[in-house]
C-alpha positions as a Python dict, from the first residue, in 0.01 Angstrom:
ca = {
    (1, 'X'): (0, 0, 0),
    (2, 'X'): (-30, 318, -157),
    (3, 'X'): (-239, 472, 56),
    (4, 'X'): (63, 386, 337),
    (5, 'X'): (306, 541, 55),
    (6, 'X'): (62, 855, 94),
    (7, 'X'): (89, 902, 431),
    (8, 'X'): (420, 902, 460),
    (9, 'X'): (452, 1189, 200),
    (10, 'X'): (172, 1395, 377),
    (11, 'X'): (339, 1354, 711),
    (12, 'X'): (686, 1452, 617),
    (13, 'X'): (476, 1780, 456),
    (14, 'X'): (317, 1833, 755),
    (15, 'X'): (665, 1817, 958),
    (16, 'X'): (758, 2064, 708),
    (17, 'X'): (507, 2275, 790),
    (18, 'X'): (541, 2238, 1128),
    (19, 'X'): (918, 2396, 1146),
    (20, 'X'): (881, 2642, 858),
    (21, 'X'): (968, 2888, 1162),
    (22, 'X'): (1298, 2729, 1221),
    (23, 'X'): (1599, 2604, 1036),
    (24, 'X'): (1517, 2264, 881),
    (25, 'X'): (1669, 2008, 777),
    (26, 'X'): (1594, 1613, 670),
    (27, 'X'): (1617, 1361, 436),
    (28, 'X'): (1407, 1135, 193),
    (29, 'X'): (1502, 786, 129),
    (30, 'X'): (1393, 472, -48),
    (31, 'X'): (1536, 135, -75),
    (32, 'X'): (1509, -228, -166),
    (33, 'X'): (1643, -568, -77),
    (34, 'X'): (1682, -877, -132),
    (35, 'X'): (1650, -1167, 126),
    (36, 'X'): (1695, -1534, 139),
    (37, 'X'): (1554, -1659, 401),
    (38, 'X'): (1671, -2068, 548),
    (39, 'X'): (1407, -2274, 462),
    (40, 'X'): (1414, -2488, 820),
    (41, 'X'): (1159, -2210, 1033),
    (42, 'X'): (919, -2276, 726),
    (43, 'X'): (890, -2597, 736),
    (44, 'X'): (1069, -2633, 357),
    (45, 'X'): (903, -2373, 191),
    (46, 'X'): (1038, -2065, 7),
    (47, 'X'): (1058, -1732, 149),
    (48, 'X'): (1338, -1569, -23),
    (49, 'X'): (1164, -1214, -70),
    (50, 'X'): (1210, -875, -163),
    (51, 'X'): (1134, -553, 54),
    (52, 'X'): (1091, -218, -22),
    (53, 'X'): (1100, 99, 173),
    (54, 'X'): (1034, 454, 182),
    (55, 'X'): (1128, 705, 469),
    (56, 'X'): (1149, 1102, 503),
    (57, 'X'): (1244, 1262, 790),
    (58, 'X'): (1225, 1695, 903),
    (59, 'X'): (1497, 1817, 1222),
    (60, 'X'): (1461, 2182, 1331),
    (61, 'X'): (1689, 2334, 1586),
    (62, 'X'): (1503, 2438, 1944),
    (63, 'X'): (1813, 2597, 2037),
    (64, 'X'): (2195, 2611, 1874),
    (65, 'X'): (2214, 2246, 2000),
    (66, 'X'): (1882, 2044, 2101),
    (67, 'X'): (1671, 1924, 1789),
    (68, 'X'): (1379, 1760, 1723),
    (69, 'X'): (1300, 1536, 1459),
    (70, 'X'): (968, 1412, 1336),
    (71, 'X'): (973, 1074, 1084),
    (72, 'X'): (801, 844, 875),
    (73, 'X'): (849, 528, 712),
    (74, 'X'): (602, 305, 531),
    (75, 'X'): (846, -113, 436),
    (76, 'X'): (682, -346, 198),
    (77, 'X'): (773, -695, 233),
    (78, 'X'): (648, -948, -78),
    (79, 'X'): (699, -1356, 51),
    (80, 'X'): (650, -1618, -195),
    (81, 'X'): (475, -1998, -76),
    (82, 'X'): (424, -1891, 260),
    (83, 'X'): (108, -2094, 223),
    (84, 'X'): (3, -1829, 3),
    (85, 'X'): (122, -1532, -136),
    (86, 'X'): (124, -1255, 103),
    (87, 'X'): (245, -903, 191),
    (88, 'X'): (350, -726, 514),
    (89, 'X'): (301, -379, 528),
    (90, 'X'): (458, -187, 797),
    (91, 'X'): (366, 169, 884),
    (92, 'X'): (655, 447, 1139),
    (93, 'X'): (560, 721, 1263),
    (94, 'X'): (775, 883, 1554),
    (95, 'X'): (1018, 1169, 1661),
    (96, 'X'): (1376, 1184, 1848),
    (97, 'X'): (1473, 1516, 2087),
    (98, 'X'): (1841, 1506, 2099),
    (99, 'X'): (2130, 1743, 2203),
    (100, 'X'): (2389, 1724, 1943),
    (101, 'X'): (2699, 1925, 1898),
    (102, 'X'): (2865, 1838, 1543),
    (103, 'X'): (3240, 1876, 1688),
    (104, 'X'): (3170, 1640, 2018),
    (105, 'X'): (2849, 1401, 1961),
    (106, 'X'): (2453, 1330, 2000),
    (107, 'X'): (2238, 1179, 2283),
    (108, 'X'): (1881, 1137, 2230),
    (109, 'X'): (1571, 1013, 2335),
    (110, 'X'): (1324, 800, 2039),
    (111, 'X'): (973, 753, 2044),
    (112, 'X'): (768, 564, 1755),
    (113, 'X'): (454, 396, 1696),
    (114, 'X'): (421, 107, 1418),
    (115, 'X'): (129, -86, 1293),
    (116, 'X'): (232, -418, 1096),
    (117, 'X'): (-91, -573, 817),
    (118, 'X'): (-10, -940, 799),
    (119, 'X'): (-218, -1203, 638),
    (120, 'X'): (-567, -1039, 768),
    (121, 'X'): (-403, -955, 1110),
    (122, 'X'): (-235, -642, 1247),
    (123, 'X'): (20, -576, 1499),
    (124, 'X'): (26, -240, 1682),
    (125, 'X'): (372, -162, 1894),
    (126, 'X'): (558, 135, 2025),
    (127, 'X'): (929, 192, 2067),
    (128, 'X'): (1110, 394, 2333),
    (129, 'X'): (1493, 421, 2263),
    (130, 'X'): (1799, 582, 2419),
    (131, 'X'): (2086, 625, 2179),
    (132, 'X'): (2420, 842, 2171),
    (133, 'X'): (2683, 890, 1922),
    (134, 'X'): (3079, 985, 1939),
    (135, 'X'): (3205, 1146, 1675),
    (136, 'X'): (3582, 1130, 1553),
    (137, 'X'): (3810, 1286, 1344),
    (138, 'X'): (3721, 1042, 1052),
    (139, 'X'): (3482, 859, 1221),
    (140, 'X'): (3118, 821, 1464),
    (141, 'X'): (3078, 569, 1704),
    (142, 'X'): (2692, 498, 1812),
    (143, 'X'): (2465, 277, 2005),
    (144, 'X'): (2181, 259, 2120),
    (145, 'X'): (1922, 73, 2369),
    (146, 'X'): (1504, 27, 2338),
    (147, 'X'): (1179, -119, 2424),
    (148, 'X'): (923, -234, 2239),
    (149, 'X'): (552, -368, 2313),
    (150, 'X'): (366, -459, 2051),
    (151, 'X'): (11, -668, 2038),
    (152, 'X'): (-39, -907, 1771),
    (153, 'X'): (-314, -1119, 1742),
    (154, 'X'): (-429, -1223, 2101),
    (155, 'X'): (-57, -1263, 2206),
    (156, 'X'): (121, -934, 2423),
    (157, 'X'): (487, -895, 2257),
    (158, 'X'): (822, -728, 2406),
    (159, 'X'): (1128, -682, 2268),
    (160, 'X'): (1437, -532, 2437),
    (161, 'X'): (1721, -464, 2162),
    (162, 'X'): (2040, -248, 2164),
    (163, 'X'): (2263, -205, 1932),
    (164, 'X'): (2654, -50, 1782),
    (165, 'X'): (2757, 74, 1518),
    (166, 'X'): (3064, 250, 1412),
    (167, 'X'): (3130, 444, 1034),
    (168, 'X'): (3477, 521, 887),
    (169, 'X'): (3494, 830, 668),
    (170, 'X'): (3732, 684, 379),
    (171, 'X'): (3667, 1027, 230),
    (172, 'X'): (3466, 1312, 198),
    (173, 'X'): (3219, 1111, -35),
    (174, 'X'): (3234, 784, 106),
    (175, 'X'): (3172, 607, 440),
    (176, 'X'): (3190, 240, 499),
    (177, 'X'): (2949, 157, 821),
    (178, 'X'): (2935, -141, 1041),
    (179, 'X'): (2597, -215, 1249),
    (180, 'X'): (2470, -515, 1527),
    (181, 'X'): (2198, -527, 1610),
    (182, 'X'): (2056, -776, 1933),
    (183, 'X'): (1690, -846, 2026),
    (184, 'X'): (1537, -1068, 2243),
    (185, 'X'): (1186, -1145, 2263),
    (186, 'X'): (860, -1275, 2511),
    (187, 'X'): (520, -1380, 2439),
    (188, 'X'): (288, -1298, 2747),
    (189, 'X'): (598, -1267, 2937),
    (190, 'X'): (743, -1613, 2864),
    (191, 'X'): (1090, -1588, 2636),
    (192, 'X'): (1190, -1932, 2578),
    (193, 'X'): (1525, -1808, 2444),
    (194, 'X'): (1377, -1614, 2119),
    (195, 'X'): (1590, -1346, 1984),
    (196, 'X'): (1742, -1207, 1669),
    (197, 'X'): (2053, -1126, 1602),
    (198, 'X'): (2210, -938, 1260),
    (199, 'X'): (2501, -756, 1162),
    (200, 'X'): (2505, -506, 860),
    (201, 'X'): (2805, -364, 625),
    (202, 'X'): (2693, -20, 469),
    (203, 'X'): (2943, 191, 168),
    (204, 'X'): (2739, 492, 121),
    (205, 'X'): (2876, 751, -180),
    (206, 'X'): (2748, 1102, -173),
    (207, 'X'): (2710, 1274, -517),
    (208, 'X'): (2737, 1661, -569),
    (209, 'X'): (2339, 1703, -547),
    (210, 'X'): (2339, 1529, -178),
    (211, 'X'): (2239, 1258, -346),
    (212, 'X'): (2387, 922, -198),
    (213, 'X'): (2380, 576, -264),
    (214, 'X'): (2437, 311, -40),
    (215, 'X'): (2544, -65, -108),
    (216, 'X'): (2415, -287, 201),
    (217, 'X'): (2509, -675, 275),
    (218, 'X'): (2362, -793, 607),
    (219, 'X'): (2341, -1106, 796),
    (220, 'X'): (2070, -1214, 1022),
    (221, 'X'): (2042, -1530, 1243),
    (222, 'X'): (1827, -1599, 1528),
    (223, 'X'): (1540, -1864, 1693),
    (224, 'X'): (1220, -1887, 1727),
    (225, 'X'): (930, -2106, 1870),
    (226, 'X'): (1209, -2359, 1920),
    (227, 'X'): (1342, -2343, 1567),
    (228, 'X'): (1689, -2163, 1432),
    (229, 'X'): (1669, -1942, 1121),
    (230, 'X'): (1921, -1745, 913),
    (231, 'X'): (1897, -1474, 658),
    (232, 'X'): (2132, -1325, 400),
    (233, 'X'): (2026, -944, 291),
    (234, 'X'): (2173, -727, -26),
    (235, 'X'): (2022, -396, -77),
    (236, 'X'): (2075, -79, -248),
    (237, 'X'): (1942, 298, -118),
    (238, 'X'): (1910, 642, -242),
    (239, 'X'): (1912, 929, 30),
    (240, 'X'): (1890, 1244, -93),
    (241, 'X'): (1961, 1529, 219),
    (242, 'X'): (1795, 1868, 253),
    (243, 'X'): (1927, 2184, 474),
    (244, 'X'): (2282, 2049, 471),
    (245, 'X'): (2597, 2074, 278),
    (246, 'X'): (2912, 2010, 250),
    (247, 'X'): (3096, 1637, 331),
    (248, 'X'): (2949, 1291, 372),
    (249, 'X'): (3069, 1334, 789),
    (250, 'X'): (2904, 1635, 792),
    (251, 'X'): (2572, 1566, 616),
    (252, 'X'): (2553, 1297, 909),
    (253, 'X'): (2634, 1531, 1173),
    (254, 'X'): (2374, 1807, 1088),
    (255, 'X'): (2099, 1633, 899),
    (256, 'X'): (1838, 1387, 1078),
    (257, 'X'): (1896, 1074, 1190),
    (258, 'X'): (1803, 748, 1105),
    (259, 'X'): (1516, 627, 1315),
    (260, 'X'): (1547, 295, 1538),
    (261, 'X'): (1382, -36, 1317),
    (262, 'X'): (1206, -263, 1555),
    (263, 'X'): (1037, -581, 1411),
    (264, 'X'): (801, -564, 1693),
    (265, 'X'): (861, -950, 1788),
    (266, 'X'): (808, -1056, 1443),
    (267, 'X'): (1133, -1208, 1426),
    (268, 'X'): (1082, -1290, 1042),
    (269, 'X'): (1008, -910, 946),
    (270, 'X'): (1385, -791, 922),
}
């Protein structure tokens, strides 16, 4: 785990590096939640768990509007009886190019690479991801579509996923953010109806020293090997934001984005 926690801080230094020649900007986060997980896909066992994350990201301008933003992220996930106790580590690394204009919108294009440590077993996927955002007087508008293959164990995953979201600038401190998310699933080509579906409410406050901290509630359904599952998430984050100033709207407008999350087909790893 901590060597994961490591490399996460040494690439967002290196991204740094990278684009000391041009006007940078990013953002450092880490968060935790809380999940309780139905009992039904586990055959009666608990899983309620917690999960912990850390993420940096470093944007520099190619020209007055196309970016390019380099990102890591290193998630934690502690279960409880799943036969035993385990962990699943999770390990991002990617970049987004994207033309953005702060008065109009964003499009972009989202690349990322992920490898997932599970009970002895890995799982090593990529992501490719459109996504565009509108923004509004008082508020952004965003979605977004991707692909994922992934390999885990002997079995080849994909998972096709879009998603919408749309934040409301109550103030220029505080944002209250809505999020689906859709994914649908296929093991060696054959989907047998497995997806995942969850929907997310965000209020993020921004302090004076672009510090923020947002509240999350999120709810997650979806099926799996024949079996239905839901899962209730409450989480807290602190973002702090670097090479921007000024309002909540406009510290999302000019500082990096939040990269696309992908479980990678394992439906359980929200």
């Amino acid at each position: 785990m901590m060597k994961s926690i490591l490399a996460v801080g040494v690439s967002v230094i290196a991204f740094g590096a990278v684009s000391a020649e041009a006007k940078t900007f990013g953002h450092i986060a880490g968060s935790v939640n809380y999940l309780s997980v139905d009992d039904i896909f586990f055959g009666g066992k608990d899983t309620d768990r917690w999960q912990y994350d850390v993420q940096g990201a470093v944007g520099f301008d190619l020209t007055p509007n196309w970016n390019l933003q380099l990102n890591a992220d290193f998630t934690r996930d502690n279960w409880s009886n799943f036969a035993v106790d385990e962990g699943v580590d999770a390990l991002s690394l990617g970049g987004i190019a994207f033309w953005r204009d702060p008065s109009k919108g964003l499009l972009g294009v989202e690349v990322n690479y992920t490898h997932v440590d599970f009970a002895s077993q890995s799982n090593d996927g990529y992501l490719l991801a459109l996504r565009g955002e509108y923004f509004g007087a008082a508020y952004t508008i965003g979605g977004r579509i991707y692909w994922a293959p992934s390999d885990f164990y002997t079995v080849d995953l994909d998972t096709v996923g879009g998603g919408l979201s749309a934040t409301f600038y109550t103030s220029d401190k505080m944002a209250v953010s809505l999020r689906g998310n859709y994914q649908d699933y296929s093991f060696n080509g054959n989907s047998n109806d497995q997806y995942n579906l969850d929907i997310t409410a965000d209020v993020e406050y921004l302090f004076d020293n672009n510090l923020s901290l947002t509240g999350t509630l999120g709810y997650n359904t979806g099926n799996a090997f024949g079996s239905d599952f839901d899962t209730l998430t409450v989480g807290a984050k602190l973002k702090f934001y670097f090479g921007t100033e000024g309002t909540l709207a406009n510290q999302h407008r000019t500082s990096t984005l939040e990269p696309t999350v992908s479980n990678l087909g394992i439906i359980w790893f929200d």
